[in-house]
Jmol script that loads the backbone (N, CA, C; Angstrom):
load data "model"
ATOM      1  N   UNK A   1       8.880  22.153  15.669  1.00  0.00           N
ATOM      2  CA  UNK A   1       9.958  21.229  15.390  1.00  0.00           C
ATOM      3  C   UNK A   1      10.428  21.479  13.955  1.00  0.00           C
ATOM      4  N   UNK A   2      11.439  21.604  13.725  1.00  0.00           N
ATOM      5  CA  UNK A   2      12.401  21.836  12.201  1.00  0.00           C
ATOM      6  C   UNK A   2      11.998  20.413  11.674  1.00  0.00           C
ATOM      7  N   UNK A   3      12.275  20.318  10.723  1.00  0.00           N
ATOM      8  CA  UNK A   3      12.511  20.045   9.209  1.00  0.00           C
ATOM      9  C   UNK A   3      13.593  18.635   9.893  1.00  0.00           C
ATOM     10  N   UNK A   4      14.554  18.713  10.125  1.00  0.00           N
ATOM     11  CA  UNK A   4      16.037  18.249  10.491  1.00  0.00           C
ATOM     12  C   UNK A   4      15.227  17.560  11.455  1.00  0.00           C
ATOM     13  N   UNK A   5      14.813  18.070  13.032  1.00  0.00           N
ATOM     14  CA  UNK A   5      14.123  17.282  14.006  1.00  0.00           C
ATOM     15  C   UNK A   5      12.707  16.244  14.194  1.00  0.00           C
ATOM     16  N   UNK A   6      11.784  16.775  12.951  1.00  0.00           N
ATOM     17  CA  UNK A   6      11.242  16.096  12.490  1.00  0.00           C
ATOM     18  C   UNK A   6      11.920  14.535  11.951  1.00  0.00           C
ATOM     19  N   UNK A   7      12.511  14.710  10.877  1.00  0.00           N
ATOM     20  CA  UNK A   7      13.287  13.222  10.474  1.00  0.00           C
ATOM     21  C   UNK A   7      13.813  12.743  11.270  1.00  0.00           C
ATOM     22  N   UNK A   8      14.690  13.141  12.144  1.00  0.00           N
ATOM     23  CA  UNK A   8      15.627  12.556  13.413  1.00  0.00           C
ATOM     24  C   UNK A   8      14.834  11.820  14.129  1.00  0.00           C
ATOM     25  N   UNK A   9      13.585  12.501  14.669  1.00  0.00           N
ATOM     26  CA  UNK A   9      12.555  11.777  15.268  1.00  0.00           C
ATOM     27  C   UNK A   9      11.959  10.660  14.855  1.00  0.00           C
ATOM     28  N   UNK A  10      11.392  10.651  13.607  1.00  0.00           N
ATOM     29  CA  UNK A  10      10.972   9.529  12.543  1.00  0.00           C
ATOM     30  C   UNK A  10      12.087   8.428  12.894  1.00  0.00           C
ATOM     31  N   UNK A  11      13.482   8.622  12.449  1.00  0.00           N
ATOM     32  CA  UNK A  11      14.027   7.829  12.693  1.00  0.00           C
ATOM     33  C   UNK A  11      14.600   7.121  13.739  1.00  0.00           C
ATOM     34  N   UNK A  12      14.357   7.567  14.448  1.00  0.00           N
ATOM     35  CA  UNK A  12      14.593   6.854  16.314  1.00  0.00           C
ATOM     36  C   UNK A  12      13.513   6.164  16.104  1.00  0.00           C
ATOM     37  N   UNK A  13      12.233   6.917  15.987  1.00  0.00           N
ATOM     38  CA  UNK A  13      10.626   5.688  16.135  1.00  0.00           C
ATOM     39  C   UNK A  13      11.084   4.355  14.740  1.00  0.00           C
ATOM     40  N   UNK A  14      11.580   5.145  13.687  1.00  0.00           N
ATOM     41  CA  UNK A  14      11.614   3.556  13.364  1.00  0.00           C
ATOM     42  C   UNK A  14      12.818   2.750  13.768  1.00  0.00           C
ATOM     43  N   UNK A  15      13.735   3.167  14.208  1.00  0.00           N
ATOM     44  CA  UNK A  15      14.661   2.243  14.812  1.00  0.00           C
ATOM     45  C   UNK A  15      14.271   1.411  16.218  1.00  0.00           C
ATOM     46  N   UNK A  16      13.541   2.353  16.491  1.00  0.00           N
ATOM     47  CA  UNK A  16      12.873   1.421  17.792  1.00  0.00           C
ATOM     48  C   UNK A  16      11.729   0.088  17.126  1.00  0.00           C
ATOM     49  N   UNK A  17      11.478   0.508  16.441  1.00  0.00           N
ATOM     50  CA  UNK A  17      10.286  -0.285  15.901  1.00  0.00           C
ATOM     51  C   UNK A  17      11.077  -1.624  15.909  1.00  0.00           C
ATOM     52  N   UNK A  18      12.470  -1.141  14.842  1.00  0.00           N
ATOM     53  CA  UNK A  18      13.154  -2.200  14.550  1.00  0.00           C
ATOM     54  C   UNK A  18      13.417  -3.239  15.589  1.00  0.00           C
ATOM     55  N   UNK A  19      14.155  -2.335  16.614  1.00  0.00           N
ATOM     56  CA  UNK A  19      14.418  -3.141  17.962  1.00  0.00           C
ATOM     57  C   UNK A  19      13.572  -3.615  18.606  1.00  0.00           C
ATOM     58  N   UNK A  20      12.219  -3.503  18.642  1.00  0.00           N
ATOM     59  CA  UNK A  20      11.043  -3.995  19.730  1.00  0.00           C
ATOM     60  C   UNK A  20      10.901  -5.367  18.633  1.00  0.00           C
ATOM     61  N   UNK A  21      10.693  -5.266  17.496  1.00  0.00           N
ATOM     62  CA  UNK A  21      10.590  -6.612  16.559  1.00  0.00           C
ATOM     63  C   UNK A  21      11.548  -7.504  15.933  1.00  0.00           C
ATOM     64  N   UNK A  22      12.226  -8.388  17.123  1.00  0.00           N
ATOM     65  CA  UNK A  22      12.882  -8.917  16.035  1.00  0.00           C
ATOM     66  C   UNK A  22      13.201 -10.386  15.217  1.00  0.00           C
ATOM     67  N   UNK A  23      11.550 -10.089  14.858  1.00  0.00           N
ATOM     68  CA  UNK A  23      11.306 -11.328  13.851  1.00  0.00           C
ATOM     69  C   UNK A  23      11.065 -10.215  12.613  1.00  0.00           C
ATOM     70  N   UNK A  24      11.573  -9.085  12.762  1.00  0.00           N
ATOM     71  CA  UNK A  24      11.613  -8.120  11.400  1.00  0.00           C
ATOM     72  C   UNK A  24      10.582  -7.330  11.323  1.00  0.00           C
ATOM     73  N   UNK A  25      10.866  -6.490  10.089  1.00  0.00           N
ATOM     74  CA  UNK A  25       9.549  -5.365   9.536  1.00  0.00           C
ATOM     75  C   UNK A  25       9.830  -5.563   8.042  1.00  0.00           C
ATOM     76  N   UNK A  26       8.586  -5.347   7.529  1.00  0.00           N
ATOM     77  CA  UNK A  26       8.764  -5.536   5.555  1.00  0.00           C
ATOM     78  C   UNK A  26       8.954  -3.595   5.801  1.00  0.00           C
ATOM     79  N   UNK A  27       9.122  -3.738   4.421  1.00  0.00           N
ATOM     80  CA  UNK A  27       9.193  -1.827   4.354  1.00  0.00           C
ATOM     81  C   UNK A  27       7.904  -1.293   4.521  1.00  0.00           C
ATOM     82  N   UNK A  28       6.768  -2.010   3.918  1.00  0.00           N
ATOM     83  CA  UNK A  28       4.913  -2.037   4.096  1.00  0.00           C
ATOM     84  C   UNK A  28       4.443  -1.930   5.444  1.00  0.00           C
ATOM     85  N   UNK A  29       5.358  -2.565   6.277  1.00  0.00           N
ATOM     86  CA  UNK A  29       5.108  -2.640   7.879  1.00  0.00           C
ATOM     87  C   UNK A  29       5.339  -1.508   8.402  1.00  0.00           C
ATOM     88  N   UNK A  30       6.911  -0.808   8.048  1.00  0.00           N
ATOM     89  CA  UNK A  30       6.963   0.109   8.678  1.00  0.00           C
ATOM     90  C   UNK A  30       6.754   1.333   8.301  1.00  0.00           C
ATOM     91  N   UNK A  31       6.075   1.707   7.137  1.00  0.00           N
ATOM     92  CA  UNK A  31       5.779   2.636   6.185  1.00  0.00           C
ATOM     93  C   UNK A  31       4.021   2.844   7.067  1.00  0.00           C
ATOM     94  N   UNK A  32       3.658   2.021   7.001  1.00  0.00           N
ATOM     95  CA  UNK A  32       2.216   1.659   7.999  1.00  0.00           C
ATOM     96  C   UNK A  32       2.412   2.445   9.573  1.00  0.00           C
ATOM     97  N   UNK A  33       3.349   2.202  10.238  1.00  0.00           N
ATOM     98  CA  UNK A  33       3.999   2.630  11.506  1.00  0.00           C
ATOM     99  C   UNK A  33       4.101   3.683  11.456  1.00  0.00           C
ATOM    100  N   UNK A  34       4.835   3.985  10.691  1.00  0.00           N
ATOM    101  CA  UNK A  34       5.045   6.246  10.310  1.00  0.00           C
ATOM    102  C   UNK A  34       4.310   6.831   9.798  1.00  0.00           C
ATOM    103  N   UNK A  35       3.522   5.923   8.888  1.00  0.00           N
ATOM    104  CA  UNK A  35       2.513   6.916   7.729  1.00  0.00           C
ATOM    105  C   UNK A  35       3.413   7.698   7.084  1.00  0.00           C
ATOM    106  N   UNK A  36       4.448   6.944   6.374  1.00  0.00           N
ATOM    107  CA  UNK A  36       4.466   6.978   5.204  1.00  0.00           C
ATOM    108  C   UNK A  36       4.767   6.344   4.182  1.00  0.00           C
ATOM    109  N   UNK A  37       5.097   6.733   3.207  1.00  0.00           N
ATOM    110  CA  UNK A  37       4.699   5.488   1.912  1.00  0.00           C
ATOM    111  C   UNK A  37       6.097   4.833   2.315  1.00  0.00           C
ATOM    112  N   UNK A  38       6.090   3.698   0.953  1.00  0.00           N
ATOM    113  CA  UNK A  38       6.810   2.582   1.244  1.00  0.00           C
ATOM    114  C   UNK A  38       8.402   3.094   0.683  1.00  0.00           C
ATOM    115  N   UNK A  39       8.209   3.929  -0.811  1.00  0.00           N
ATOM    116  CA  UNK A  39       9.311   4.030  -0.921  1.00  0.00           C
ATOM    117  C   UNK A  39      10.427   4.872   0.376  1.00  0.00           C
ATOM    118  N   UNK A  40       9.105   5.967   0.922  1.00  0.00           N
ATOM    119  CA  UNK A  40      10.323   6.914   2.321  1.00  0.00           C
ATOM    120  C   UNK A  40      10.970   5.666   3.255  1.00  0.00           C
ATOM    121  N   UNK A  41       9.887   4.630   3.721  1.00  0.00           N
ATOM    122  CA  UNK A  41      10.505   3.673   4.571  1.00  0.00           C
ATOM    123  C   UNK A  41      11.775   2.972   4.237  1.00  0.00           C
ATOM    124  N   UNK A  42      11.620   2.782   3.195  1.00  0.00           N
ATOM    125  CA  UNK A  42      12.682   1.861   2.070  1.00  0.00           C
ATOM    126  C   UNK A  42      14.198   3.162   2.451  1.00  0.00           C
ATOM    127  N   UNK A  43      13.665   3.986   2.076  1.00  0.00           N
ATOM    128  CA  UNK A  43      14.766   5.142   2.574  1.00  0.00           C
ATOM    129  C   UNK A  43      15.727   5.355   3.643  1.00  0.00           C
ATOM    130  N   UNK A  44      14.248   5.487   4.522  1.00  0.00           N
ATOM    131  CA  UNK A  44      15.207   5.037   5.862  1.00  0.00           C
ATOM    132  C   UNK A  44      15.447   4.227   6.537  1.00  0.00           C
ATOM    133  N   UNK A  45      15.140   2.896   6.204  1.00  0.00           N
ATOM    134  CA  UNK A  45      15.699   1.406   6.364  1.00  0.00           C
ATOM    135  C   UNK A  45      16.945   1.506   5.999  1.00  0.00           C
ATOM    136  N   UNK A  46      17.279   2.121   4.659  1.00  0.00           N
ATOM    137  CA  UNK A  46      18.790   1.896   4.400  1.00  0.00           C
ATOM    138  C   UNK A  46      19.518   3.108   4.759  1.00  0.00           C
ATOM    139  N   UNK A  47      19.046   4.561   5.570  1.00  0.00           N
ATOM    140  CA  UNK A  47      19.765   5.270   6.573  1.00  0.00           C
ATOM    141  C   UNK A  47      19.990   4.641   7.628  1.00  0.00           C
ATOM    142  N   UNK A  48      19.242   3.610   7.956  1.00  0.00           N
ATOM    143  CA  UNK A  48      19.649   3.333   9.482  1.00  0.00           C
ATOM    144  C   UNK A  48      20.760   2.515   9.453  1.00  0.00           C
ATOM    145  N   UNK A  49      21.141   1.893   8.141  1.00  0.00           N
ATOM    146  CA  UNK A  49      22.305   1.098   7.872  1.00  0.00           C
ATOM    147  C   UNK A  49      21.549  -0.192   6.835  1.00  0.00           C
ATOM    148  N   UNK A  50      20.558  -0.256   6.425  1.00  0.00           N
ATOM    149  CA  UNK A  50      20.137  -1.325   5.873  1.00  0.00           C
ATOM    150  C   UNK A  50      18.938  -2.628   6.589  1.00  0.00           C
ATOM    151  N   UNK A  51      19.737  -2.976   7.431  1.00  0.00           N
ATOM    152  CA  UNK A  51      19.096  -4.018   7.857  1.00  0.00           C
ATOM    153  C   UNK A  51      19.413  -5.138   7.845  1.00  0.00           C
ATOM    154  N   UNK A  52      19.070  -6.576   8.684  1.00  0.00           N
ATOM    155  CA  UNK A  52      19.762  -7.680   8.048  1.00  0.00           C
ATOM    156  C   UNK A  52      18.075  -8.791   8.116  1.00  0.00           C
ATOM    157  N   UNK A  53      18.130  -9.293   6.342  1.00  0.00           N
ATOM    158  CA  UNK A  53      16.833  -9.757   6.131  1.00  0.00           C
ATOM    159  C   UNK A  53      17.178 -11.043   7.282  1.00  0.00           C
ATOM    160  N   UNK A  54      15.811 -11.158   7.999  1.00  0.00           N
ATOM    161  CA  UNK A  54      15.041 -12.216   8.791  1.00  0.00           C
ATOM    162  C   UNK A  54      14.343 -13.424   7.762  1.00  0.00           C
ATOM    163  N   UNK A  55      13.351 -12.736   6.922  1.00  0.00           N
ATOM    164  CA  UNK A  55      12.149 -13.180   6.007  1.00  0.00           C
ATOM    165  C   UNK A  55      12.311 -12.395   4.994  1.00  0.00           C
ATOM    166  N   UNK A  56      11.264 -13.540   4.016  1.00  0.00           N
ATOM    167  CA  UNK A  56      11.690 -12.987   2.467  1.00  0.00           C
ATOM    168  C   UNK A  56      10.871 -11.199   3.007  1.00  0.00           C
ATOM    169  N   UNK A  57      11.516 -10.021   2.710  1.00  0.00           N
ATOM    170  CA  UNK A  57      11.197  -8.433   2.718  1.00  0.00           C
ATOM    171  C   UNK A  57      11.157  -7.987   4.091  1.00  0.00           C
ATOM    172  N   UNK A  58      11.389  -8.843   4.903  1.00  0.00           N
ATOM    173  CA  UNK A  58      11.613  -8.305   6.344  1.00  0.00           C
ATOM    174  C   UNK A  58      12.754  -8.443   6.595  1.00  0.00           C
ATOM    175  N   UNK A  59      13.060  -7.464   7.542  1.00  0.00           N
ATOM    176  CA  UNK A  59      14.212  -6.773   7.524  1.00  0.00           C
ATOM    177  C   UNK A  59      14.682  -5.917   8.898  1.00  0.00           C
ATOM    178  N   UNK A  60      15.584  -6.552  10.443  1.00  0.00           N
ATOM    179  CA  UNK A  60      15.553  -6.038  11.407  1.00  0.00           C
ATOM    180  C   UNK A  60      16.720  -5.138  11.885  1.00  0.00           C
ATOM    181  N   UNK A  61      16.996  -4.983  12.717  1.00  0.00           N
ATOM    182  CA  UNK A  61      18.193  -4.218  13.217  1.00  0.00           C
ATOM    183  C   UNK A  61      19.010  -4.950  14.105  1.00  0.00           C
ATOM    184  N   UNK A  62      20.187  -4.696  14.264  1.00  0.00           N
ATOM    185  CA  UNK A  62      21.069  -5.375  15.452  1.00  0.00           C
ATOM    186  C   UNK A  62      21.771  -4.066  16.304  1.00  0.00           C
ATOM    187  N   UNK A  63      21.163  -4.649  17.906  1.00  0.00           N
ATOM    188  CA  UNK A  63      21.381  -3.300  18.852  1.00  0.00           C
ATOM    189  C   UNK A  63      22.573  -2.982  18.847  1.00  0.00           C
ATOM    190  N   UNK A  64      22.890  -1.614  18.962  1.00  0.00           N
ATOM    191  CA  UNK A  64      24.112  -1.294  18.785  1.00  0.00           C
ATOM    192  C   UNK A  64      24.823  -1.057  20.425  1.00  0.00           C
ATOM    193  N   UNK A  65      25.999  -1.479  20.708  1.00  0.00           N
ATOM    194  CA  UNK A  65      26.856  -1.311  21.972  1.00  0.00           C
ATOM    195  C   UNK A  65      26.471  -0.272  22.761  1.00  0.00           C
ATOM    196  N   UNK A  66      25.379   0.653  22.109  1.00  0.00           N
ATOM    197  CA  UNK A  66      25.025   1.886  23.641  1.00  0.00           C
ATOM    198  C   UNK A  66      23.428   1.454  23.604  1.00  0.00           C
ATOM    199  N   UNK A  67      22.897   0.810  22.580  1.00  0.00           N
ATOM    200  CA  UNK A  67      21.419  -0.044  23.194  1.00  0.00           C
ATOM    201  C   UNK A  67      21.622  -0.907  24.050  1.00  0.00           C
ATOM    202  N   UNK A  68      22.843  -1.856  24.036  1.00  0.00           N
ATOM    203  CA  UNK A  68      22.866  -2.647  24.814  1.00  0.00           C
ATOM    204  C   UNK A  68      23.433  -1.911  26.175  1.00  0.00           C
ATOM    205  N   UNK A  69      24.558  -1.412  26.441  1.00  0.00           N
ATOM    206  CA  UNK A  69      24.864  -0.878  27.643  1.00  0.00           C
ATOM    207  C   UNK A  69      23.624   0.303  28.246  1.00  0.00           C
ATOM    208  N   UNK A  70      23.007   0.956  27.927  1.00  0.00           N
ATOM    209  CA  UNK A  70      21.493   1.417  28.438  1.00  0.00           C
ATOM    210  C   UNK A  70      20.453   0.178  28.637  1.00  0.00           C
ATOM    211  N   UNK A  71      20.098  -0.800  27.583  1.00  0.00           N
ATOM    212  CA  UNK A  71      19.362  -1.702  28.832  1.00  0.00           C
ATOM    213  C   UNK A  71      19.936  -1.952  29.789  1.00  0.00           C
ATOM    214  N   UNK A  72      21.299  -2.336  29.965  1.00  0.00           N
ATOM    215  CA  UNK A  72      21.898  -3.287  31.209  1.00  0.00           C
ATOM    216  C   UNK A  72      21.634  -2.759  31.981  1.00  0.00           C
ATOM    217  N   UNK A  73      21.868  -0.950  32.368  1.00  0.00           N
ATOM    218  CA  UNK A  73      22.074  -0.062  33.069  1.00  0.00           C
ATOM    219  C   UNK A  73      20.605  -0.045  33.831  1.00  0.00           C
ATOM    220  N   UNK A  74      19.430   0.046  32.865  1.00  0.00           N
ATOM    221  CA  UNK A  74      18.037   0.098  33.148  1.00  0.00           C
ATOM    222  C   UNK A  74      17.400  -1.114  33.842  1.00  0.00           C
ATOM    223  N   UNK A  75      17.854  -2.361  33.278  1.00  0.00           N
ATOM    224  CA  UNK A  75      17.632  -3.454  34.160  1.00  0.00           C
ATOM    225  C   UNK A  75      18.479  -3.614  35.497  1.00  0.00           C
ATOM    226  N   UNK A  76      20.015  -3.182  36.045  1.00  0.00           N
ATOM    227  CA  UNK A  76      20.625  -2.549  36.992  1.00  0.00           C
ATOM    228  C   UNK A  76      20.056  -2.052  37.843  1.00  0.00           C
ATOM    229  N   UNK A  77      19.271  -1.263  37.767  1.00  0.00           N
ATOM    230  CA  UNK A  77      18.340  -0.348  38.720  1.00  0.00           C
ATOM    231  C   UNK A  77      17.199  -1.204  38.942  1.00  0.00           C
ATOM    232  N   UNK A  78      17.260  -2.016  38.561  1.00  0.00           N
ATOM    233  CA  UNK A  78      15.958  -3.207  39.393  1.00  0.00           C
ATOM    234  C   UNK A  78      15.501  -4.240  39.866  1.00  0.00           C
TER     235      UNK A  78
END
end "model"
wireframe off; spacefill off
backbone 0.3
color backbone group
């Protein structure tokens, strides 16, 4: 896996993270999740767009219009 696909990957797992929790993640939480330190998390918390704080340092995601149209689709089929 490249360099490029490596991070891409990282960042889907933490965007999912985001989405499976959403009473939030501190940057400590999800730095814990990837193994790695706090400042990389801090990094890509604010690649993924930031975040919108829940709790004082937690910090979640809001699904975006093709998360939501793929669950519908997935719950559809059942």
């Amino acid at each position: 896996m490249t360099s490029n696909h490596a991070k891409a990957a990282t960042l889907l797992k933490a965007w999912r993270l985001y989405l499976e929790r959403p009473e939030g993640l501190s940057d400590a939480e999800l730095a814990a999740h990837l193994r790695v330190s706090v400042a990389t998390a801090n990094r890509y918390r604010r690649q993924l767009g930031g975040g919108k704080i829940t709790a004082f340092g937690k910090y979640t995601m809001e699904p975006t219009n093709e998360d939501i149209s793929l669950a519908e689709a997935i719950l559809a089929r059942k």
